[in-house]
C-alpha positions in Angstrom: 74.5 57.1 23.3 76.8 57.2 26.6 77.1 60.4 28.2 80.2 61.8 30.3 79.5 62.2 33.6 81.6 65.1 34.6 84.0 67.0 32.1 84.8 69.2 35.2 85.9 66.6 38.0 88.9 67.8 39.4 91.7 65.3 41.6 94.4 66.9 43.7 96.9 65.3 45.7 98.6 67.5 48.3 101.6 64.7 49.2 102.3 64.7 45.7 103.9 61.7 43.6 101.4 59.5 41.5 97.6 57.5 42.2 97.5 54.0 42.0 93.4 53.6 41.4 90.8 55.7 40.9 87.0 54.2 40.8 83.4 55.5 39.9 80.6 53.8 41.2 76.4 54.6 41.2 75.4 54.8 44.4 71.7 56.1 44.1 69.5 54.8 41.7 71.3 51.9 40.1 69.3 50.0 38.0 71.5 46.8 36.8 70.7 45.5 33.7 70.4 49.0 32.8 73.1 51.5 33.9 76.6 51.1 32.3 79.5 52.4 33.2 82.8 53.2 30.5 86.2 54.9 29.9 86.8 56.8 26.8 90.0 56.4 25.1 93.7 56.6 26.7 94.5 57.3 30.7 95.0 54.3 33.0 93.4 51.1 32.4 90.0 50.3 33.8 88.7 47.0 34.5 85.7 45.5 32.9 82.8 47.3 34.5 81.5 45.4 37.3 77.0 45.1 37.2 77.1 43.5 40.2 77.8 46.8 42.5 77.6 49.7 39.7 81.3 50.4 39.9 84.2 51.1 37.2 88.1 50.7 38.4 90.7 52.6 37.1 94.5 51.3 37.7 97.6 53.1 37.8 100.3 54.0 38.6 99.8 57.6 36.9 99.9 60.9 37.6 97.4 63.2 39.0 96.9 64.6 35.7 96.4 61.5 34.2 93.8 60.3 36.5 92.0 63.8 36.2 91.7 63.2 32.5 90.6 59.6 32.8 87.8 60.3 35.2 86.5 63.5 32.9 86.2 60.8 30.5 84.3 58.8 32.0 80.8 58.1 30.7 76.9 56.6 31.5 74.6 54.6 29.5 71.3 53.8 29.9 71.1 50.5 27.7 67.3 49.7 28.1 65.0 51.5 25.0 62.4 52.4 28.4 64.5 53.2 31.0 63.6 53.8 34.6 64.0 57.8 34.8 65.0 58.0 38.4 68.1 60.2 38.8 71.0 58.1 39.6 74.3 59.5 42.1 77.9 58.7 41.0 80.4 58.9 43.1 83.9 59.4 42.8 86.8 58.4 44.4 90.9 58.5 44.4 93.6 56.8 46.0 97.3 57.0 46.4 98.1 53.3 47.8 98.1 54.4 51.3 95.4 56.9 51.1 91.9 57.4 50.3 90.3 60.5 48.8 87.5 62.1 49.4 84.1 61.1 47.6 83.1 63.3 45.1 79.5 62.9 43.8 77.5 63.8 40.6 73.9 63.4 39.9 72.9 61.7 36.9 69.1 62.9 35.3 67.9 60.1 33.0 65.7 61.3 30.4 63.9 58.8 28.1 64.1 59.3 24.3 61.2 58.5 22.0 61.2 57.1 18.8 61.9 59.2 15.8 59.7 59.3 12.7 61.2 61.0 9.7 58.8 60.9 6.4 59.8 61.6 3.1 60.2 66.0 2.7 58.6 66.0 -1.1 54.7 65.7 -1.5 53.5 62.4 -2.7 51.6 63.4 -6.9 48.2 61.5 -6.6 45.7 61.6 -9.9 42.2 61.1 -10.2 40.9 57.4 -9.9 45.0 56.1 -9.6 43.6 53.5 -6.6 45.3 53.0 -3.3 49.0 54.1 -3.5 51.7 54.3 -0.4 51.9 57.2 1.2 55.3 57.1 1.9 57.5 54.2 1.0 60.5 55.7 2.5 59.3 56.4 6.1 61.9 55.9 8.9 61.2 54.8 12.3 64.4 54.9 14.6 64.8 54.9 18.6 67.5 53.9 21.2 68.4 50.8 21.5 65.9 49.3 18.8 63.1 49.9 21.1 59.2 48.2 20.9 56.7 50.2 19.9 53.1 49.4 20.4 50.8 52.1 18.5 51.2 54.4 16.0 48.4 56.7 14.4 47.7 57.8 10.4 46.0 60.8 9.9 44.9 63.1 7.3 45.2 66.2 9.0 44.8 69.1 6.3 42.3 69.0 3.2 40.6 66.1 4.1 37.4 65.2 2.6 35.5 62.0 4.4 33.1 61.4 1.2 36.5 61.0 -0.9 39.5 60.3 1.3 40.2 57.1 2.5 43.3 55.5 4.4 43.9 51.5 4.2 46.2 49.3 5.8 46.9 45.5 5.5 47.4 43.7 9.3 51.0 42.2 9.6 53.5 41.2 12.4 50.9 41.1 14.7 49.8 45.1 13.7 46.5 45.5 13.9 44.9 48.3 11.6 41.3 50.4 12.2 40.8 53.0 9.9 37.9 55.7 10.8 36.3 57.3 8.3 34.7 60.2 9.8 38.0 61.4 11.8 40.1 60.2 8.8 42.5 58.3 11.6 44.1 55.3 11.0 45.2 53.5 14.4 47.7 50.8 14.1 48.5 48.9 17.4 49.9 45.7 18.5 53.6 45.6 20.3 55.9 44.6 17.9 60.1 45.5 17.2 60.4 49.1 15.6 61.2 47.6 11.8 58.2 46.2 11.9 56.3 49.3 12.6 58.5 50.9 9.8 57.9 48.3 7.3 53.9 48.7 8.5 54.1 52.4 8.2 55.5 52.4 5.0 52.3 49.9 3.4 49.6 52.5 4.8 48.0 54.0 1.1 45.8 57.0 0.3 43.0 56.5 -2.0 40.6 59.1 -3.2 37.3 57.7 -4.8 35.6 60.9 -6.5 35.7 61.6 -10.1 35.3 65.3 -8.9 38.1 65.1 -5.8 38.4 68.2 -3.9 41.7 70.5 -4.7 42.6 71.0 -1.3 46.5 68.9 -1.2 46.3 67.0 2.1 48.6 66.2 5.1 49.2 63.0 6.5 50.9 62.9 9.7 52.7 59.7 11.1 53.7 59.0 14.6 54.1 55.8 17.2 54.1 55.0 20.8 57.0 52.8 22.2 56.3 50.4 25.1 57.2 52.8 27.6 54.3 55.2 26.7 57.0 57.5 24.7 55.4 59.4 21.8 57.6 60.1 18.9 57.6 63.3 17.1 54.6 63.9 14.0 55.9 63.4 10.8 54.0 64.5 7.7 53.9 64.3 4.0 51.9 66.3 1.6 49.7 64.8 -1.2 48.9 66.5 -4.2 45.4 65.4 -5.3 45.4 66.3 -9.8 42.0 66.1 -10.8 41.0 64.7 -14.4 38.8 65.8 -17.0 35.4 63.1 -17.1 33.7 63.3 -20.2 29.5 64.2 -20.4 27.2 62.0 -21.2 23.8 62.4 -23.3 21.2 60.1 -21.6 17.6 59.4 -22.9 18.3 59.7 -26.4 15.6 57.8 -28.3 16.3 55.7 -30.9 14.2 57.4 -33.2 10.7 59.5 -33.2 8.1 60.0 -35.6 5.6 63.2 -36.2 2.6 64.2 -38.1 3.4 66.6 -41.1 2.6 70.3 -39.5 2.3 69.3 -36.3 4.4 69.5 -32.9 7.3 67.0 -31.6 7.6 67.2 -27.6 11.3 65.6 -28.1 11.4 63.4 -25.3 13.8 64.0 -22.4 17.4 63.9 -23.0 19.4 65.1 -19.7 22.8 65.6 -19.3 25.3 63.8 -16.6 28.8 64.9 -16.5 30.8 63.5 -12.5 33.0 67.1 -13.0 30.5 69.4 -14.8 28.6 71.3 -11.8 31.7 74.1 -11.6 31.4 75.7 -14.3 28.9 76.4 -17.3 28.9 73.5 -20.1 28.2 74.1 -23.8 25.2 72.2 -25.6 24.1 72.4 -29.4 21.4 71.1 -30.9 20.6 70.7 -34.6 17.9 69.9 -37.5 17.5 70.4 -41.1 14.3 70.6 -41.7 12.9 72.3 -39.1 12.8 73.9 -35.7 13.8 73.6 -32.3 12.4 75.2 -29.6 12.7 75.6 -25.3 9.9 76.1 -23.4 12.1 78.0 -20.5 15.6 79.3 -21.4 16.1 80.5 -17.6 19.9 80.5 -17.0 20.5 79.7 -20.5 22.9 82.0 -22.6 22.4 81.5 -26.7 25.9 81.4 -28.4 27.2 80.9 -32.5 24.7 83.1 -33.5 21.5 80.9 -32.9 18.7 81.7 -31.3 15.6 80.1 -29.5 12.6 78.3 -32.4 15.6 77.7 -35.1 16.8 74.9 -36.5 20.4 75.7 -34.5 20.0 76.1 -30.7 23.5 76.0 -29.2 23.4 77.4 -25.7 25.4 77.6 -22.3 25.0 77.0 -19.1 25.0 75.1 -15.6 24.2 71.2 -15.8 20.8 71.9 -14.6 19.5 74.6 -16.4 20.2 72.7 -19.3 18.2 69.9 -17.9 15.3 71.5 -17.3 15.2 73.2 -20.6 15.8 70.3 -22.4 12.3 68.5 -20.6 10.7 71.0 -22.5 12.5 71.0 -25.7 10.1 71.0 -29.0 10.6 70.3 -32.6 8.6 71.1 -35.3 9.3 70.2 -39.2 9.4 73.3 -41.6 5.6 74.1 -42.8 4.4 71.5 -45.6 7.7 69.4 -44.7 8.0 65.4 -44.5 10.4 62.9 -44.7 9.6 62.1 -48.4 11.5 65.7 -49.0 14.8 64.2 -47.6 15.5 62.7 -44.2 15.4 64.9 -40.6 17.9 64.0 -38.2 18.0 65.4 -34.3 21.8 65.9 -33.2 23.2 67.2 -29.8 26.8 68.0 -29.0 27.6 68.5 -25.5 31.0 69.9 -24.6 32.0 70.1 -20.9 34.7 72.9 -22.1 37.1 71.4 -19.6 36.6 73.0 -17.0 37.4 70.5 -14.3 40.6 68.5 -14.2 43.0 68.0 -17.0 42.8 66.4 -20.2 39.9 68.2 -21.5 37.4 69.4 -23.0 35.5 66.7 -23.5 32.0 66.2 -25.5 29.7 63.5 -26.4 27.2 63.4 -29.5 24.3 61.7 -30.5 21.9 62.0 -33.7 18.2 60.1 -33.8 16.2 60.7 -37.2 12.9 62.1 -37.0 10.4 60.6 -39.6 7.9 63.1 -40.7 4.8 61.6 -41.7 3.2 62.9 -44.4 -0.7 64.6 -44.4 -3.4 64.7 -47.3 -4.5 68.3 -46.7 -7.5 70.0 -48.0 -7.6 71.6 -51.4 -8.9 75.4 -51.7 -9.6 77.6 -54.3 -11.2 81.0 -53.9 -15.3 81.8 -54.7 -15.7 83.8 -57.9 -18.5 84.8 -59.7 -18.7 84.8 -63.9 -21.8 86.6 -65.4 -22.6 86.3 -69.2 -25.8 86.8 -71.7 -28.1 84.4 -73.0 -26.2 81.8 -75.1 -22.8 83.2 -74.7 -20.1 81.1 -74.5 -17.7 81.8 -71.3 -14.3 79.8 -70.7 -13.7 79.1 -67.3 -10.7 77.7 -65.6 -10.6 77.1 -61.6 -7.0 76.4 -60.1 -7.5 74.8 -56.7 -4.8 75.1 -53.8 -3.0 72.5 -51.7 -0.3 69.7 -51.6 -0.9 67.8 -54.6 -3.6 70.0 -56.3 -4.0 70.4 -59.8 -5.8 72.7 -62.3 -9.1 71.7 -63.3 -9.7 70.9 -66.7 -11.0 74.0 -69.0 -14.6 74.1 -70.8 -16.6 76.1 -72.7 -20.1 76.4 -72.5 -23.5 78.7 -73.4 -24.2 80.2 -70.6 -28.4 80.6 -69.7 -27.2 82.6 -66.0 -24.8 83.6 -63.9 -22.4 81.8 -63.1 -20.7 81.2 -59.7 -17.5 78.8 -59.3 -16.6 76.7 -56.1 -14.3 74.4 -54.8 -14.0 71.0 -56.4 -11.9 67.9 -55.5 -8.6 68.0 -57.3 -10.0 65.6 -59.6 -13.2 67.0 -60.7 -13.9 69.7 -63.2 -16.1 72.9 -61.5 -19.0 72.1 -63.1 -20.6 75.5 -66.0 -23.9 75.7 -66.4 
C-alpha cells in the first residue's frame, strides 16, 4: 500500500505571505513503471503525477501551513508485485512565485513483500481408510499487487509415517506436482497468477493407507515462492489421524476332519490374522463336546474362564503370535470309548480382538468344523478263572466277557471229570465245560 514519505517535512517562508507550488520528485533510483507518486486528501491541488520525470506538482495559492500539510501527506508506491529494491531519493521543493526554496531530500528503502499463506487454524478429522481428502479447502494465498508465484512446497512435517502417509496432487493451470515419498514433500512448480496457486493449494489431499495408522496427528506446512524469489511465510494445519477397530480373522479352518475312535487328532493349523491386533493381547476360545483339546506349548499363553490346558474348553490370551504357534500344535482327542454314533462332535473357535486398537470394537470372528469319530471293533476280555469239582459233579459256570459290544456267554451245566479252567471266548461263543 502507498507509504508517506515524510510526516515530518517542514516549509518556512521568511518573506511571509503565501506559496504558489510546491513539487516532489524521485531523483535517485526511479524506476518508471514502478514508482508512484500521490496526495492524500485536502491541501492544494496536485496535478496528475507525471511517469515521465518522477515528479508530483502541487498548486496554490496557499499558505505555508497549507503547503506543510500537503507535502506531509504526500505518499510512494511501489506498483510492481517484484519490485527493484534500490533505495530511491525524493526531493522536495517550494516556491513563492518569485522564489525558489531550498531542496529538501528524503531517502526512500524499498522492501519487497512476499506472499502470504494463511491455512485454516482448526485440525483437519481424518479416519481410518476415509481415501484422499483436502487438506485444507480454505487456504488463502494473498500478495501485493496480485503477484506470480512460481513454486510452492507441501509437507508433512510432524508425525509422519512414509509406509502410511501419502500427499497427492492433480496438475492444473500449468502447476506441475511431484510428490516424494520418502521426504513426504510435495513440490508444486510452474509460474502461474497467485489464484491459481490458491485454487492448487487448496486440491492437495492427505491419504493414509494402513489399517493400523500410527497415532501421531500430523502437520502439513504450506508455503510458495513468487517470481521474484520471495518466500512466503509456512502455514500449517493439523490432522487428526482416528484409527478404526479391524475385525480377526480365523484362517485354515478345515472343512471338516475325521479320527479313529481312541486315537489322536493333530487339528490342522488354524492361525490368526487381525491388520490392528499386534498391540495388545487378543482373546481365543476353543470348544468340543465330546472330548479334549490340547497345546503342545502354551508359552505366552494365559488360561482364562476357568479352563485349563487337555479340556474340552481352552480359552486363552495372548499376543497374535503366541497364539499362532500354539495353535500348530493344537490336539484333539474324543472322550475314551467315544464316536460320532454317540451324538455329533463339533470343533469351534471364537477369536475376540477385545478392541484394543481403533474404535468401534471389539471385534471377533467364529468358526465350527465337525469332527467325525470313527468308530473301532475292540477286543473282548474277560479274566482267567479256575473251577475245580469231583468226579461227576455238576458245576454251573457263567463267563462275562468285557469290551464295546460284549455280551454274557450263555450258562451250562455239566459233570465235571477235572478241573476246570475258563478263558476268553469271542462274544459269540459259549466258554466251552468239560
Amino acid at each position: 500500500p502507498p507509504a508517506v514519505i515524510d510526516p515530518g517535512v517542514t516549509v518556512t517562508n521568511a518573506r511571509g505571505g503565501n506559496l504558489s507550488s510546491a513539487t516532489v520528485r524521485i531523483t535517485s533510483g526511479y524506476q518508471n513503471g514502478q514508482d508512484v507518486l500521490s496526495l492524500g486528501a485536502g491541501g492544494p491541488a496536485a496535478d496528475p503525477f507525471d511517469a515521465a520525470t518522477g515528479t508530483l506538482t502541487l498548486h496554490g495559492p496557499a499558505s505555508v501551513a497549507d503547503f506543510q500539510a500537503a507535502l506531509r501527506q504526500v505518499r510512494y508506491q511501489d506498483t510492481n508485485s517484484n519490485p527493484n529494491t534500490a533505495a530511491r531519493t525524493a526531493t522536495f521543493a517550494v516556491s513563492d512565485a518569485t522564489l525558489g526554496s531550498n531542496l529538501a531530500t528524503k531517502t526512500i528503502a524499498v522492501t519487497a513483500v512476499p506472499p502470504t499463506v494463511t491455512a485454516t487454524g482448526s485440525p483437519l478429522a481424518y479416519t481410518e481408510n476415509q481415501g484422499a481428502v483436502p487438506i485444507d479447502p480454505g487456504l488463502t494465498v494473498t500478495g501485493p499487487g496480485s503477484p506470480s508465484v512460481q513454486s510452492a512446497k507441501v509437507a508433512i512435517t510432524s508425525g509422519f509415517n512414509g509406509a502410511q502417509d501419502a500427499l497427492a496432487f492433480t496438475n492444473q493451470s500449468g502447476i506441475i506436482g511431484s510428490y516424494n515419498s520418502t521426504t513426504g514433500v510435495l513440490s508444486l512448480t510452474g509460474p502461474a497468477p497467485i489464484s491459481d496457486y490458491q485454487t492448487a493449494l487448496r486440491s492437495v489431499t492427505y491419504a493414509n493407507n494402513s489399517d493400523n495408522p500410527q497415532s501421531l496427528n500430523r502437520t502439513i506446512s504450506f508455503s510458495v515462492v513468487d517470481v521474484g524469489g520471495l518466500t512466503s511465510n509456512i502455514a500449517t494445519r493439523g490432522i487428526v489421524v482416528t484409527s478404526v477397530d479391524d475385525p480377526p480373522t480365523n484362517n485354515n479352518v478345515p472343512g471338516s476332519a475325521t479320527v479313529a475312535e481312541d486315537t489322536n487328532l493333530a487339528v490342522p493349523a488354524i492361525s490368526i490374522s487381525d491388520p490392528d491386533a499386534d498391540r495388545s493381547p487378543i482373546k481365543v476360545s476353543l470348544d468340543v463336546a465330546h472330548g479334549t483339546l490340547t497345546f503342545a506349548t502354551t508359552t505366552g499363553l494365559t488360561f482364562v474362564d476357568g479352563t485349563a490346558n487337555g479340556t474340552g474348553s481352552v480359552h486363552v490370551t495372548g499376543t497374535r503370535a503366541a497364539i499362532n504357534t500354539a495353535l500348530g500344535g493344537l490336539t484333539y482327542r474324543g472322550n475314551l470309548n467315544y464316536n460320532s454314533t454317540q451324538g455329533a462332535e463339533a470343533f469351534t473357535i471364537v477369536t475376540n480382538d477385545q478392541g484394543n486398537a481403533g474404535t468401534g470394537g471389539p471385534l471377533t470372528d467364529t468358526d465350527s468344523f465337525a469332527i467325525t469319530v470313527s468308530a473301532v471293533n475292540d477286543a473282548p476280555t474277560a479274566p482267567t478263572q479256575t473251577f475245580s469239582a469231583e468226579t461227576n459233579m455238576r458245576r454251573s459256570v457263567t463267563v462275562q466277557l468285557s469290551g464295546p459290544g460284549a455280551r454274557p456267554t450263555p450258562t451250562r451245566s455239566t459233570a465235571a471229570t477235572r478241573p476246570l479252567s475258563a478263558s476268553p471266548a469271542s462274544p459269540t461263543e459259549a466258554a466251552p465245560v468239560a
